[in-house]
C-alpha positions in Angstrom: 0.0 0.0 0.0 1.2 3.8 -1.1 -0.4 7.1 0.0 -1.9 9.2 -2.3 -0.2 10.7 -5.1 2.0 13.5 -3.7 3.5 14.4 -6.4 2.7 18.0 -6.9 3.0 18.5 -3.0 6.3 20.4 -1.5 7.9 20.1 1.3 8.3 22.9 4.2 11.6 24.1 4.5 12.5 25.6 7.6 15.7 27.4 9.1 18.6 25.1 9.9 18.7 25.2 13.8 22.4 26.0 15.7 22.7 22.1 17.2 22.5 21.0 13.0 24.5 23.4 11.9 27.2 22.7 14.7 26.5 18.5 14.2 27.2 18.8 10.7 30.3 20.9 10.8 31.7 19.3 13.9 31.9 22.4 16.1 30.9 23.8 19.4 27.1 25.1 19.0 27.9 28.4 21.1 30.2 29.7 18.2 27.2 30.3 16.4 24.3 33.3 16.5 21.3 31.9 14.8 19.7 34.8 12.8 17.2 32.6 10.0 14.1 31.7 11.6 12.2 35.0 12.8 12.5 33.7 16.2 12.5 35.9 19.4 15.9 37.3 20.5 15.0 38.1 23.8 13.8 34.6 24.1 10.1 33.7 25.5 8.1 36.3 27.3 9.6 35.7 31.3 5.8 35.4 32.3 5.2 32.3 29.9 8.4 30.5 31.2 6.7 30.7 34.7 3.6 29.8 34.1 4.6 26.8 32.3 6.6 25.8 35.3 3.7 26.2 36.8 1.0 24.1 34.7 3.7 21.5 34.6 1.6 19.3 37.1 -1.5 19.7 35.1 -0.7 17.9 31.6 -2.1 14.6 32.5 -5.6 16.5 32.3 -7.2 18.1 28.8 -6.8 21.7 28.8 -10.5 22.6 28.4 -10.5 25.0 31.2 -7.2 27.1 29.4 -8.8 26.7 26.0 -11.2 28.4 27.2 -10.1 31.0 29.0 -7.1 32.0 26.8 -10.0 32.5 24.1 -12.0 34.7 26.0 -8.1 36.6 26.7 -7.6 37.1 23.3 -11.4 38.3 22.0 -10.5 40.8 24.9 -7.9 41.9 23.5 -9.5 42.5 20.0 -12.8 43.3 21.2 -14.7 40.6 20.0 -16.6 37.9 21.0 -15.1 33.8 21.9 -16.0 32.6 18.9 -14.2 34.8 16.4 -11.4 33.0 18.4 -10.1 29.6 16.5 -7.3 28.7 18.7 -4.8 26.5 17.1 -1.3 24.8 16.7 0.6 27.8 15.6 -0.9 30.0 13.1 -0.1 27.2 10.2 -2.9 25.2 12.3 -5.2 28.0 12.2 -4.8 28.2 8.1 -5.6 24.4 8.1 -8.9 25.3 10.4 -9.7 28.1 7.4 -9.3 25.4 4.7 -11.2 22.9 6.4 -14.0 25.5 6.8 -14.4 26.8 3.2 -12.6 24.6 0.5 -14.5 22.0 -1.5 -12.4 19.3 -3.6 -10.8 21.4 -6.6 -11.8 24.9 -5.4 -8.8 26.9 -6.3 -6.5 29.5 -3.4 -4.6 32.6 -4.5 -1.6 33.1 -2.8 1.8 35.5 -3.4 4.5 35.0 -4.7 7.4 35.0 -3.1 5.0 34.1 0.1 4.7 31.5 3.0 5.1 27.9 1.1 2.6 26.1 3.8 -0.4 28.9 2.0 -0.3 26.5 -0.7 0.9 23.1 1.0 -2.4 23.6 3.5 -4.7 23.8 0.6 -3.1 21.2 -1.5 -3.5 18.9 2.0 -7.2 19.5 2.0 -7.2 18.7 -1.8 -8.1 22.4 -2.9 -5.6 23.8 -6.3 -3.1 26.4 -5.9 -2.6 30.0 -8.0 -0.1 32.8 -7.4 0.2 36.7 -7.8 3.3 37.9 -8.2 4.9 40.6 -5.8 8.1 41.9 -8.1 11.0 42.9 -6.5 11.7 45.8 -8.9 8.6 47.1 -6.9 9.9 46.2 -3.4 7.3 43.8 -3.3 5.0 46.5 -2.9 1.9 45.3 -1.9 -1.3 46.6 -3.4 -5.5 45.3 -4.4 -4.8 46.0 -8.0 -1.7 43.2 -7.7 -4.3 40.6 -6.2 -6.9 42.1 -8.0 -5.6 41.8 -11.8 -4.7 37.9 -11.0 -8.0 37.2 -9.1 -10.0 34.6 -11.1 -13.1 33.6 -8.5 -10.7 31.8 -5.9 -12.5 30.8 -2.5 -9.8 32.2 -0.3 -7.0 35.1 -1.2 -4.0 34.9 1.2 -2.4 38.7 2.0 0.7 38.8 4.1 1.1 41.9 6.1 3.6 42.1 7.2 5.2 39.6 4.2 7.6 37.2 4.5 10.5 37.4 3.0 10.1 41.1 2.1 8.5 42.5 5.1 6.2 44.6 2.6 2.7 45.6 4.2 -0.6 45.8 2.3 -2.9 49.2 3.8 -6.3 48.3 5.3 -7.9 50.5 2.9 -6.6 48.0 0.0 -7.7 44.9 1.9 -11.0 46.0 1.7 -10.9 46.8 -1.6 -10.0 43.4 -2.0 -12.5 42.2 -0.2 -15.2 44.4 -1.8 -14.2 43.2 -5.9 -14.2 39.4 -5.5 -16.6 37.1 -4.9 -19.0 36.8 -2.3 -18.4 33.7 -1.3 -14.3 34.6 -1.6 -12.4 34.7 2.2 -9.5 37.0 2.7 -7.3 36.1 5.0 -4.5 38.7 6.3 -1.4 36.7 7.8 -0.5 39.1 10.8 2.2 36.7 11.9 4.4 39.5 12.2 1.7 42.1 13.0 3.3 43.4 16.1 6.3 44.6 14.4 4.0 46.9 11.9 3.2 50.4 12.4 -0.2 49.6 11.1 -3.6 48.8 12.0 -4.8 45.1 12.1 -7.4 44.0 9.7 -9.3 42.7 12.4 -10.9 46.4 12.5 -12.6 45.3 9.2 -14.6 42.6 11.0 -15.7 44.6 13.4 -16.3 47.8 11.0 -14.3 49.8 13.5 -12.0 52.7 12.2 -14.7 53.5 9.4 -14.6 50.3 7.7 -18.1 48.5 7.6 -18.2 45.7 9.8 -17.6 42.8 7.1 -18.1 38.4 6.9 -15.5 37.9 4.0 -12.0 38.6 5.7 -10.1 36.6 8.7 -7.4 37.7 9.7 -4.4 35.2 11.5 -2.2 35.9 14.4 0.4 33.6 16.4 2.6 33.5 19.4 6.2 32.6 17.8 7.3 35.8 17.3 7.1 39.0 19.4 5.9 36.9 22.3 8.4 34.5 21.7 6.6 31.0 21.9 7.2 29.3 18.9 8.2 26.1 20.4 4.7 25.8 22.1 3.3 26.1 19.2 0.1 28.5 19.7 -1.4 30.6 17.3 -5.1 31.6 16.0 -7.4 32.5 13.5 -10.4 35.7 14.1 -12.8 35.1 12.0 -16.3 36.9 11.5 -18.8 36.5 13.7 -21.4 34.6 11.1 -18.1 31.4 11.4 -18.2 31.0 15.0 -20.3 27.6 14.6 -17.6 26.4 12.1 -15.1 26.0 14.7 -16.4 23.1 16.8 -16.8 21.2 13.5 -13.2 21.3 11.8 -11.3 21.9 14.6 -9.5 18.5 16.1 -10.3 18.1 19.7 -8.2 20.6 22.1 -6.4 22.7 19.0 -3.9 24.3 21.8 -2.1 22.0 24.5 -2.0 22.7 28.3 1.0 24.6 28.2 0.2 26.0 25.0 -2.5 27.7 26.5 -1.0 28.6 30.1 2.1 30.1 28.5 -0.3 32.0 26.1 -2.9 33.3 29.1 0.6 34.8 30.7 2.3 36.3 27.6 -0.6 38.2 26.3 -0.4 40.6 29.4 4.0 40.8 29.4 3.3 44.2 27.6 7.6 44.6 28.8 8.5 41.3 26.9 6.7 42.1 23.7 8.0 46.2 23.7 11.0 45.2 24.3 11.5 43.0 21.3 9.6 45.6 19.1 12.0 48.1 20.1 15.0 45.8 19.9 13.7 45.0 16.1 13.3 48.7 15.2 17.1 49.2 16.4 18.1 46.5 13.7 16.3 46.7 11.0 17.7 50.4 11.3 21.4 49.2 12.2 21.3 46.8 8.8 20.1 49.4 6.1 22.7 51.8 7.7 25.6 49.6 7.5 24.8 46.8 5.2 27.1 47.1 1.7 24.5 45.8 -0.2 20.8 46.7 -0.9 18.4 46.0 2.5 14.6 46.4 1.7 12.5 48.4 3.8 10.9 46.1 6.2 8.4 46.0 8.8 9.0 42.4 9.9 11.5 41.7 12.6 13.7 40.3 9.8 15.5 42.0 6.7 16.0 40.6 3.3 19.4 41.6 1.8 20.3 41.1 -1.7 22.9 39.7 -2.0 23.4 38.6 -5.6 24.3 34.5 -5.0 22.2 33.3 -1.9 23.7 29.7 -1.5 27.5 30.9 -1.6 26.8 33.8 0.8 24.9 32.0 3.2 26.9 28.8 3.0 29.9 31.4 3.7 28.7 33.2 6.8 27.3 29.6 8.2 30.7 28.6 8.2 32.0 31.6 10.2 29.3 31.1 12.5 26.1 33.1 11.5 23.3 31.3 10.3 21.1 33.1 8.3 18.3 31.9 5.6 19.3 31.2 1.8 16.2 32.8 0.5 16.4 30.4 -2.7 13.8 28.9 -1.6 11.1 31.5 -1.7 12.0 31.7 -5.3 14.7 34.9 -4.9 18.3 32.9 -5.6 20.2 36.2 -5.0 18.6 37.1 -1.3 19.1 36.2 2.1 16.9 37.5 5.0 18.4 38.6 8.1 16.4 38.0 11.6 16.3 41.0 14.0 18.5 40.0 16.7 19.8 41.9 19.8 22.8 44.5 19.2 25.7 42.3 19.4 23.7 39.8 17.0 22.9 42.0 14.7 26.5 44.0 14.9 27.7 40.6 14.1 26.1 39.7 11.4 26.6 42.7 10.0 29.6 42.8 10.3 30.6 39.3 8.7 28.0 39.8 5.8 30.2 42.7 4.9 33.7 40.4 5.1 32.0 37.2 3.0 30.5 40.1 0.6 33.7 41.4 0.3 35.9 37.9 0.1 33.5 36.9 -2.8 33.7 39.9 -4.5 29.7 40.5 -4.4 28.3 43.5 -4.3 24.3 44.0 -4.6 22.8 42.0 -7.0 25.9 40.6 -8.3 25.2 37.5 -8.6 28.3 36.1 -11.3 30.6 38.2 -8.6 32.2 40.1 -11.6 31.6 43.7 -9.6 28.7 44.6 -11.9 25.6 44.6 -10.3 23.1 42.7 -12.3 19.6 44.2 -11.1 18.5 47.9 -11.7 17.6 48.4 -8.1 19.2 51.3 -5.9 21.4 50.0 -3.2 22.2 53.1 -1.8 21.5 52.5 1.9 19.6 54.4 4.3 18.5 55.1 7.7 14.7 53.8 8.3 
């Protein structure tokens, strides 16, 4: 017996951790600074590391109590009612519980690229087909409703990433309604906020509730997660807001306790560490500022706690500063061959990195864009850096 054809399935493919870098190249695993997975410098939120000491008694009973109550903490927080709140395993598991909700067998997603991979992967798992718009670099990935607009052909679900991964491009709210207003009525937009924190923007969750002007609408959800300014990405804990028409859905695609014990307990404490999560904004403004400044190569405006560089050859680069003990992310795979992207880490991180991204681009004789390393740069974009 096989499974079922996977053929036109991919793979995830996440940041190479410290320990398998260190493994692999037979070295002591504090030489290196880990900077390619978006994950929290300052580590989890000091309030979540307590309270899972706390609730570590408790995991031998189902966490229907914490379900519950972290749900009601976070419709607090956005002023809205439990069951716009689908709690799930990190926000990938809340774009499973939107898939499960609205696709049919063969209904078609629209999804960006360069984007999030597990956009498509999620629908292709729950048998749904997969179309892209593009997001060009020679527009710095500007984000806008005539992009999604002018590749929109009746998909049930249209996947915005604001902020965007790799880029860190934002899409205004005023566009996501647009959006939402020109295609179909039975089309879902769904905002990926992952990074939401970092952005000096509004959330679309003000279009579900019509607040800010917008009218109060049943066509966009919008998806949030722990992982990243509250630092709990190895719990696992993330979740979707939906409009207020869905709330029935949830108890019917959802698998029985979507968020663990100390998922839930870790979540209940970080939501109110206001410190934790200022902190790591602030340390994130300081680098994305400190790497446009003092990068020798062209660093995209971003409002992610990462920065994508160009770099001109990807592989070599990153391969290169892995070996002198930064890790950062080959951004090949998000179809951009001559980018890396740079997580925000604390000052002596991100001085480091720096610092040896200017040496290997240097050694290999790359400047922005050059990806044949003959000194000419192959792209027409400015890489004249400045402050944010």
């Amino acid at each position: 017996m096989q499974p079922r054809d996977l053929s036109d399935h991919v793979a995830y493919e996440a940041g190479r951790g410290i320990e398998e870098v260190a493994r692999e190249l037979g070295r002591d695993p504090s030489e290196f600074v880990k900077l390619a997975s978006n994950e929290n410098p300052h580590g989890p939120s000091p309030a979540a590391v307590v309270a899972l000491r706390e609730a570590a008694s408790s995991v031998s009973s189902y966490p229907k109590a914490a379900h519950a109550d972290l749900t009601a903490a976070i419709a607090d927080r956005w002023s809205v009612t439990d069951e716009q709140i689908w709690l799930a395993n990190g926000g990938d598991g809340a774009l499973d519980y939107l898939h499960r909700a609205t696709i049919e067998p063969d209904d078609t997603v629209l999804v960006p690229n360069p984007g999030f991979a597990y956009y498509g992967m999620s629908a292709r798992f729950h048998h749904g087909d997969v179309r892209e718009y593009a997001l060009e670099r020679e527009d710095d990935f500007e984000q806008t409703a005539e992009t999604v607009l002018d590749a929109y052909d009746d998909e049930r679900i249209v996947f915005l990433t604001s902020p965007h991964n790799p880029s860190g491009s934002t899409i205004p709210l005023a566009d996501v309604e647009r959006i939402a207003d020109e295609t179909d009525e039975e089309t879902l937009a769904v905002v990926d906020e992952a990074y939401g924190e970092f952005a000096d923007r509004d959330s679309a969750v003000a279009l579900l509730e019509g607040d800010d002007g917008f009218d109060a609408r049943d066509d966009v959800a919008v998806v949030r997660t722990f992982s990243k300014a509250y630092g709990l990405a190895g719990v696992r804990l993330g979740y979707a807001v939906v409009p207020d028409e869905w709330g029935d859905a949830y108890t019917r695609v959802n698998t029985p306790f979507a968020a663990s014990e100390l998922a839930c307990r870790a979540g209940l404490a970080a939501i109110d560490d206001d410190e934790h999560v200022n902190r790591t904004v602030q340390t994130t403004e300081n680098s994305r500022a400190y790497m446009r400044e003092h990068i020798d190569a062209h660093v995209w405006e971003s409002e992610g706690n990462f920065a994508l560089v160009d770099v001109g050859d990807a592989s070599s680069v990153a391969e290169t500063m892995q070996g002198r003990g930064v890790i950062v992310r080959d951004c090949t795979s998000f179809g951009l061959p001559g980018c890396i992207r740079i997580t925000c880490g604390t000052d002596d991180e991100t001085e480091r990195a720096v610092e040896t991204l200017n040496e290997v681009l240097a050694d290999l004789g790359l400047a922005a864009g050059d990806a044949d390393g003959d000194g000419a740069t192959d792209t027409d974009i400015d890489a004249e850096v400045t402050d944010t």
